[in-house]
Structure formats: structure tokens, C-alpha cells
C-alpha positions, -999 to +999 in steps of 0.1 A: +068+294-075+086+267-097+107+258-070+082+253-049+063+235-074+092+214-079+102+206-042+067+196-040+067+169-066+097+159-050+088+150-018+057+137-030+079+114-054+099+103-022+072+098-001+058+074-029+089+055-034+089+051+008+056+035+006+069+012-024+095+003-005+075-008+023+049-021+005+078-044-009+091-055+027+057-066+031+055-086+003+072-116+021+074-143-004+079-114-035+054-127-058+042-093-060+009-099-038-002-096-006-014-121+017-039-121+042-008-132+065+017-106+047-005-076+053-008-086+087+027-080+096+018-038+087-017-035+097-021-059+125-050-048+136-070-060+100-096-082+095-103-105+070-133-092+061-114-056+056-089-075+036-116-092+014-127-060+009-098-046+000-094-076-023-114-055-056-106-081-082-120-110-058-087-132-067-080-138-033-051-116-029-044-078-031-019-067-059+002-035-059-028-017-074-052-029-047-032-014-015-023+018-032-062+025-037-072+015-006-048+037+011-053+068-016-091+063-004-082+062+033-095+028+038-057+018+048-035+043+067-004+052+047+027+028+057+052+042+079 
């Protein structure tokens, strides 16, 4: 059972860092925020008014924590 346990954090840890990873190709310019234009480039099919929803803080970008909630909640599909 503990392995299990443990081979299941695991991959759940490497799937995370995959998204990270992505998540940081995205980021274009690397300022640690994502663009209307960056996000674009992995969900091509978004709108502005999904990405102003996606925008929680209403600072006219979406940060780190941003994306990973709106995929956790579904509203994004997770990055391949």
C-alpha cells in the first residue's frame, strides 16, 4: 500500500512539474505572467473574454496562481 501510495505522489509530482514547465514555455517574455497573446500560443482557441475571466485579480494579466486554478477547476484543459 505505501508503495503505491508513494508511486502515486510521484507521478502526480511529475505530472505537476510537466505543467510547470509548460506553463513556463508559455510565459514568453518570463516576467512570470501571462499574456492575452502568451496564452494564446497553448489554448488557441481562447477568448478574451475567457481570459478576462480567468484574470481573478482583475490586473490585467494571469499570474502562476491564476492558470493553475483555472485548470484545477476545469475551466482550462490541462497543458500537454
Amino acid at each position: 500500500m505505501k508503495t503505491k501510495l508513494a508511486s502515486g505522489f510521484i507521478l502526480v509530482a511529475a505530472i505537476g512539474f510537466a505543467g510547470a514547465a509548460l506553463a513556463h514555455e508559455m510565459d514568453l517574455d518570463q516576467d512570470g505572467l501571462y499574456s492575452y497573446a502568451e496564452m494564446l500560443t497553448e489554448y488557441s482557441d481562447l477568448t478574451q473574454e475567457d481570459y478576462d475571466a480567468l484574470d481573478t485579480n482583475t490586473d490585467g494579466a494571469v499570474d502562476a496562481e491564476e492558470l493553475a486554478a483555472a485548470i484545477d477547476s476545469g475551466a482550462l484543459p490541462a497543458m500537454e
